[in-house]
C-alpha positions, 0 to 999 in steps of 0.5 A: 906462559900459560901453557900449563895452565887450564883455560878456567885458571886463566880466566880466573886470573882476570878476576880483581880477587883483592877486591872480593876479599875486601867485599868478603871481610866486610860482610864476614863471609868466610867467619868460621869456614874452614874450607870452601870459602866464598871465592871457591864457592864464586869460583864454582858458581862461574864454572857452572855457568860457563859450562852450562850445567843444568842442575847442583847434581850435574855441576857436583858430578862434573867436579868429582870426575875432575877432582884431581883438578880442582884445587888448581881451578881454584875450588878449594881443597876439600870435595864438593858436596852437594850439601855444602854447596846448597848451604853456602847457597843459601845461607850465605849473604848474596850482598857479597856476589852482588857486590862483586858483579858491580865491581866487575860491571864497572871494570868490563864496561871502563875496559869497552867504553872505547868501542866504536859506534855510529854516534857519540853518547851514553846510551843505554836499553832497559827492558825486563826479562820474567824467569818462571820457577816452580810454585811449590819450591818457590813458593816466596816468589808466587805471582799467580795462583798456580805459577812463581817467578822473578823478574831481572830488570837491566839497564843495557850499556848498547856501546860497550854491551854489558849491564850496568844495573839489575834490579830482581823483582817478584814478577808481579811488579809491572815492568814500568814500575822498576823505571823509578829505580833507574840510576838515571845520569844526565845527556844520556840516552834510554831505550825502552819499548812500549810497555814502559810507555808512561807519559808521567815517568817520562816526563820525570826523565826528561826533567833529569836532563837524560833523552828517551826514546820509545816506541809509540802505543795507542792513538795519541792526541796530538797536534803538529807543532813543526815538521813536515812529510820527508817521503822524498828522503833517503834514509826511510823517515816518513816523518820528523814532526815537534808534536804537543799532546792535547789529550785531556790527561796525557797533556798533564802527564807529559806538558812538554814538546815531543818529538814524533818520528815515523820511520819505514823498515824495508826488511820488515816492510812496516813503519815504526812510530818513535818519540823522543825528547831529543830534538838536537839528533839526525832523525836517523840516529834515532830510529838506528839507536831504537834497533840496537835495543835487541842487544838486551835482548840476545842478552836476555837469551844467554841469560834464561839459557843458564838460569831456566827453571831447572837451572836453579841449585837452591830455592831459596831467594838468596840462592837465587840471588846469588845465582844470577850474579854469579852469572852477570860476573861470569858474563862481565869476566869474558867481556874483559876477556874478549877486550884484554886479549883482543879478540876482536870477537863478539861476548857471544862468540867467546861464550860460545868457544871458552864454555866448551875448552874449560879443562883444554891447557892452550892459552886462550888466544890460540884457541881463537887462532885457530877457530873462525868468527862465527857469523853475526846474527841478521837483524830479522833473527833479533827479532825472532827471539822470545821478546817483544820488539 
């Protein structure tokens, strides 16, 4: 049925456009807009993501060569100009698109929560990701003397993998400093590295009733409670040991029982030390939920290959704004591609074939008939990219 159609109009398809109007008419997005109205701009900003446009330049030029196709992609009737993408970029309110990527956040993960994964729960990794920006153009965004940039903190669904909250800072703002604007729910479990290691934020977590677990930093004081050597056990842990902090002050951030467990990586030849307020779990699980925190990560890697410096098509923060859900909406739309299609293909896999079949007519199950999965990405490649582990 859809074999008239080009891939970018089935994806649209996928699209709740009904809620967009409603979000839309709330804000009055498209008062006194006669032709390029909000969704064809959301249509445009997603286009551009999916094929990777480098600028507003290349992204206009890509459309004027396919103009004969545009208003079935969804872009309106008139020619896109630069001008009046800018000016819908910026004047626009990014609410509308912030909105939006929350409704498809919601939808992309009800859709997957049915994954499979090594242990039952919530589980969810937080970690930031810095985007420099030119200092003379974005100059509202300055951080150092001669530098900009923004920072996008994101809670990481690890099951169903998407992000389920963003929180855009200047880049000044320390990484743990965002932790208190984490929508926490309770029995789930939260994944940070050691830059977000604060004991007195911690603690407030664990009083919400929701599990951590964290790499440790520094030499902690503290005294064994219970637990034992396990370097006769199978699964590499070295220790599983109930600690209780005797440091003068970290015993009055954190006053409570912590569990300490010290896990050897044969890939790596290292140990990792973790704490964790979880006492209930196979120390195993724990060190296993501590490695799945490269999937924000590789999702950070997409995400600074589509909005790097020269990427943004406005300086204003609200064109940015706008820019980084457009992008968190076109990652969600091929997550729920991936799952209604059945794919059975990683969201990487699929970025990767759909961005370069935008203008091909075959439907898109076909094109993943016909192409190979691509291998998956080794653990010790996790750890090669441009972030801490």
């Amino acid at each position: 049925m859809n074999q008239s159609k080009h891939v970018f109009s089935q994806l649209v398809e996928f699209l709740p456009k009904r809620v967009f109007d409603c979000i839309v008419m709330r804000y009055q997005g498209d008062k006194y807009i006669k032709t390029f109205s909000c969704w064809n701009q959301l249509l445009v900003m997603i286009f551009g993501q999916l094929s990777g446009c480098e600028s507003l330049r290349e992204l206009v030029c890509i459309t004027a060569a396919h103009n004969n196709k545009t208003y079935h992609l969804g872009f309106g009737k008139s020619v896109i100009t630069r001008s009046n993408l800018a000016k819908a970029n910026a004047n626009r309110d990014s609410k509308i698109f912030e909105e939006f990527a929350y409704k498809m956040i919601s939808i992309a993960q009800n859709k997957r929560i049915t994954r499979e994964f090594e242990i039952a729960g919530r589980f969810y990794a937080f970690d930031s990701t810095t985007i420099d920006l030119c200092m003379s153009l974005f100059w509202w965004a300055s951080f150092r003397k001669a530098k900009s940039g923004i920072k996008v903190h994101t809670l990481y669904d690890v099951v169903t993998q998407i992000p389920t909250f963003l929180h855009i800072t200047e880049a000044r703002v320390h990484d743990m400093n965002a932790m208190d604007d984490i929508p926490y729910e309770s029995n789930a479990y939260y994944i940070f590295d050691r830059g977000y290691f604060d004991l007195a934020r911690l603690f407030t977590v664990n009083l919400i009733g929701s599990n951590f677990v964290i790499r440790e930093r520094g030499q902690l004081q503290y005294e064994i409670v219970d637990g034992e050597d396990l370097l006769e056990k199978a699964d590499n842990i070295l220790y599983d040991q109930t600690i209780r902090l005797t440091g003068q002050l970290t015993a009055k951030k954190y006053p409570s029982h912590l569990r300490r467990i010290v896990y050897y990586s044969k890939e790596h030849k290292r140990t990792f030390t973790y704490l964790t307020n979880s006492f209930t779990d196979k120390a195993e699980h724990i060190a296993m939920l501590y490695k799945n925190r490269w999937q924000v990560e590789l999702f950070f890697k997409w995400i600074k290959q589509h909005l790097h410096v020269k990427s943004f098509w406005g300086v204003t923060e609200n064109a940015v704004r706008i820019q980084i859900y457009a992008a968190i909406t076109a990652y969600c739309l091929i997550a729920i591609v991936e799952h209604d299609l059945r794919l059975n293909r990683s969201t990487f896999d699929v970025l990767r074939i759909l961005s370069m079949s935008l203008f091909d007519k075959a439907p898109i199950r076909e094109l993943f008939e016909r192409a190979e999965p691509a291998c998956d990405i080794s653990d010790e490649d996790h750890l090669q990219l441009s972030f801490n582990f």
